[in-house]
N, C-alpha and C positions, 0 to 999 in steps of 0.2 A: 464261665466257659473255660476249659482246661487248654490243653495243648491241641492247636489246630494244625489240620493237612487241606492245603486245596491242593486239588487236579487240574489239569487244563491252564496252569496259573501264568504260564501265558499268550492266552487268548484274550478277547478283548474286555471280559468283563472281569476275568479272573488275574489280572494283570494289576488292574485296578484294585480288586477287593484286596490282594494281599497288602498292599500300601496302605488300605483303610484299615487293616487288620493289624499292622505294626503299628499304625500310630493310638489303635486303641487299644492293645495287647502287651503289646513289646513287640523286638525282632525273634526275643528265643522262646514266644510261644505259639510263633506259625510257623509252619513249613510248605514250600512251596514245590510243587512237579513238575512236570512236560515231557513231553518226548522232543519237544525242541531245548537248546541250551538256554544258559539263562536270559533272560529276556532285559535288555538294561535298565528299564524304569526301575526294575528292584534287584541290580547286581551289587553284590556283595552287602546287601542288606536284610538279608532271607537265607536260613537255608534251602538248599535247593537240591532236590534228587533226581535225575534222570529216569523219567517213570514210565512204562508203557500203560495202561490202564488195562489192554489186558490179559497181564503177564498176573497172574492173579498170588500166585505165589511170591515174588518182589514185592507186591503190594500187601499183605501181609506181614512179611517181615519188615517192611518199613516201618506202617502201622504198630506193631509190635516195640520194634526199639525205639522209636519216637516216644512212646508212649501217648499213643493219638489219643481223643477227646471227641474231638467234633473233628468230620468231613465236611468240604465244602467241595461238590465233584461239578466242576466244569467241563471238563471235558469233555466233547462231544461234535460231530459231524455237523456243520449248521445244511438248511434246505438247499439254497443254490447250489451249492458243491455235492451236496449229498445225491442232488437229482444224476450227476453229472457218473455219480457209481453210487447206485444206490445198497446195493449189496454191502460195500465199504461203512457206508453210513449204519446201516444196521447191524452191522460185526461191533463195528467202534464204539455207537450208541448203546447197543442193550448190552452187550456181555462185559461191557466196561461199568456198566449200571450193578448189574449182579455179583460181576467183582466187588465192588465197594461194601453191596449189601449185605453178600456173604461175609466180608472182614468185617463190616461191625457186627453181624449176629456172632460169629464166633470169637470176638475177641472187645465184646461189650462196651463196640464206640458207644458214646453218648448218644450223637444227633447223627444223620444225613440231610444235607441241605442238599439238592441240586434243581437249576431252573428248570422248567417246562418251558412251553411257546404259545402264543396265540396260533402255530402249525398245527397244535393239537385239533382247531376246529375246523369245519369243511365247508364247503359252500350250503349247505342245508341250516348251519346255524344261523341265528338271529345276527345284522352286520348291525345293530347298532345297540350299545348298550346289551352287548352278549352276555348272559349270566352263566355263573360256574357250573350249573346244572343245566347244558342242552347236548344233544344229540353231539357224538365226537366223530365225525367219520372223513378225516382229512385225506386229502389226494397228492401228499408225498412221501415218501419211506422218510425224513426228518418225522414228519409232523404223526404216524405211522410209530415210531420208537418214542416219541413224546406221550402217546396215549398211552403205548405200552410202558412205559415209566413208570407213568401216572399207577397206574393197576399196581404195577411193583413196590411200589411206595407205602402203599394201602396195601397190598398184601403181607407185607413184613410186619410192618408194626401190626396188623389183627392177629396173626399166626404166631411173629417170633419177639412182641413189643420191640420192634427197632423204629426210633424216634424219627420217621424221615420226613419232610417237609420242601413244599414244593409253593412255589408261584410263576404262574404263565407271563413270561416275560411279552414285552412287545418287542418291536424294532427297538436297538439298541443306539440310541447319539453317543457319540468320545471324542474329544479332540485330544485324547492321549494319545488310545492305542488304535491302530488302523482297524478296521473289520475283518471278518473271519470267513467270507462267503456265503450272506445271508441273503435272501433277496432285498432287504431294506436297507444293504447296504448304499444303496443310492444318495441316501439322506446325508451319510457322512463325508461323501464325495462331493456331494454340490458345495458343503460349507469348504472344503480344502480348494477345490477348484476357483470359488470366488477368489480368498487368500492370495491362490497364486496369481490371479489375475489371467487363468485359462478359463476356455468357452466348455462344457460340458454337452455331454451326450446321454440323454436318464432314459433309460429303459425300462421305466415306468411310465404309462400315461400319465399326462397334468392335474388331471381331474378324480387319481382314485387315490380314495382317503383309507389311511392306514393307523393304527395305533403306535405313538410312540413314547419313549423317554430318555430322559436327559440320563446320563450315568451318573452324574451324586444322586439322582434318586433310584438308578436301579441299584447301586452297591447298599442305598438307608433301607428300601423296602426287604434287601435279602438279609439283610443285620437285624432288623427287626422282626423279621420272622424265626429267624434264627434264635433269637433272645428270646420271645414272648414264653412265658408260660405256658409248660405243659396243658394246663386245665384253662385256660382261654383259648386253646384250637376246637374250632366247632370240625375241621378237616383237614387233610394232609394235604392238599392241591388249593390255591388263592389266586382269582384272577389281580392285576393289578394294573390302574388305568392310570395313565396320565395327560396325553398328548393325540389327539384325532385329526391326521396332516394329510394334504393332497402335497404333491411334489410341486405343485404350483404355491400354496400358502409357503412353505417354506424359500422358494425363489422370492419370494414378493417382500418375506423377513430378511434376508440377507441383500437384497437392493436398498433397502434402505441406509446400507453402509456401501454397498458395489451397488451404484445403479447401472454401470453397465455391463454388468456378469450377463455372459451370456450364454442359454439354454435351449436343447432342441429334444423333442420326446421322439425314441423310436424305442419302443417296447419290443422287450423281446421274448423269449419262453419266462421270462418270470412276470409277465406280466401276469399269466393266467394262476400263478401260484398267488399272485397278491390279491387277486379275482375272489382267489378260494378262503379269505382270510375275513374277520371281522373287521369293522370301521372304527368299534370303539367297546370297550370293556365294561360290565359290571361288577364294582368292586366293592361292593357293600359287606361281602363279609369280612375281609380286611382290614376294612376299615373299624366295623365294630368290634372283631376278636383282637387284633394285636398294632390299633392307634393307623393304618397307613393315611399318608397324605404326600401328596408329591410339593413339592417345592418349586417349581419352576413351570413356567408359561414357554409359550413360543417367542416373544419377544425377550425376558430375560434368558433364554435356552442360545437364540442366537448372536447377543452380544457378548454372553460370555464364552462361548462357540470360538467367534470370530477373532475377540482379543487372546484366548491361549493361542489358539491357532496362530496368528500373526507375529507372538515369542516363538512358537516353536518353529518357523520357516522364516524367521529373519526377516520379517516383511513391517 
């Protein structure tokens, strides 16, 4: 892998990856973006360009003088917030997608990495053990520019062979970096809220189970997809499963360190977005083309949850 660019680098996931990227790389073979300044997990240890993703021409010329390699494009609107201006979500999502794809067809990036979602799929698909090939007809403009990705991804490389590669993330666990406004944000609030030793309010109901992962295994699963050989992708798009959680299984892991954290369900418009969403992922092709396996349970997910968190707020 040559000289890398993430987008979105800091957002919650891409915050992370470029840390994972310096210590597997160097500092001087990533470069990091945003339209926010630098983000301090990784100030003064990255360069870093002030990017709009889609000002298509800056991003070019960046690409260009960097001498880019590989993209790794974060950026993007997540659901909750997207619902909230969806129009916003679809401006930032896809033409920021087409910028990128347009710079490596015209100036012969290597790879395109960027996530898809579990958004991608609708209440019509399969909620348990969803496989990569069912019916995608989701019911938010997020999940809506996710499908549309998808297609884009798979268009380029049939048409223009641009390397792009995609895996449908689930809800996203950090105790680094805050969330981004997803609906699963909730997961990462309840473990901060124990911490502080505040009562929580989850707008999710107790009983609806959702896919999740820890982030040292969504930054392995994007790195290895990333790396895997050309000729071991059977497809451009990988579901990837790790974690099948009710909001209640996770209260019931983090009591066992807070027994008396306390929690109250009042669901609210994203409850029917997680309504619309799978319980749990099939990821067999993943696992057969390029090695995936997650690392972490719910019980090692939340101890080590609890103790970063408790360095990082002094507790």
């Amino acid at each position: 892998m040559g000289k890398i660019l993430v987008t979105g680098a800091c957002g919650q996931i891409g915050s992370e990856l470029v840390i994972k990227l310096i210590e597997l790389h160097g500092s001087d073979q990533v470069v990091a973006s945003d339209i926010k300044r630098p983000c301090e997990i990784f100030k003064n240890r990255v360069t870093f360009h002030y990017l709009d993703v889609l000002d298509s021409a800056e991003l070019k010329k960046m690409v260009a003088e960097e001498e880019i390699d590989t993209i790794f494009h974060m950026a993007a609107i997540l659901s909750a917030v997207g619902e909230k201006n969806p129009q916003w979500a679809y401006q930032v999502n896809m033409q920021g997608l087409i910028n990128v794809l347009e710079t490596a067809r015209l100036l012969g990036v290597n790879k395109v990495i960027t996530p898809s979602s579990i958004a991608a799929f609708g209440p019509d698909a399969p909620k348990d053990g969803t496989p990569d090939d069912t019916p995608l007809n989701p019911t938010t403009m997020y999940g809506v520019t996710k499908v549309a990705g998808e297609k884009l991804l798979q268009y380029y490389f049939l048409k223009y062979g641009v390397d792009g590669r995609s895996l449908r993330y689930p809800g996203i666990i950090s105790s680094e970096t805050a969330p981004g406004g997803g609906t699963t944000d909730y997961a990462v609030d309840l473990y901060v809220h124990a911490v502080l030793q505040k009562p929580y309010v989850c707008y999710i109901d107790k009983d609806t189970p959702l896919p999740f992962m820890y982030m040292p295994d969504a930054i392995k699963a994007i790195l290895q997809l990333a790396e895997a050989p050309a000729e071991a992708l059977s497809r451009r798009v990988y579901n990837v499963n790790a974690l099948s959680l009710t909001p209640a299984q996770i209260v019931a892991a983090i009591r066992k360190f807070y027994p008396n954290f306390s929690v109250e369900y009042q669901p609210d418009y994203r409850q029917q977005i997680a309504e619309s969403w799978p319980h749990s992922l099939n990821d067999d092709f993943a696992r057969r083309d390029w090695g995936w396996q997650p690392d972490f349970d719910l019980d090692r997910m939340s101890q080590d949850m609890l103790e970063k968190l408790k360095i990082r707020y002094g507790k």
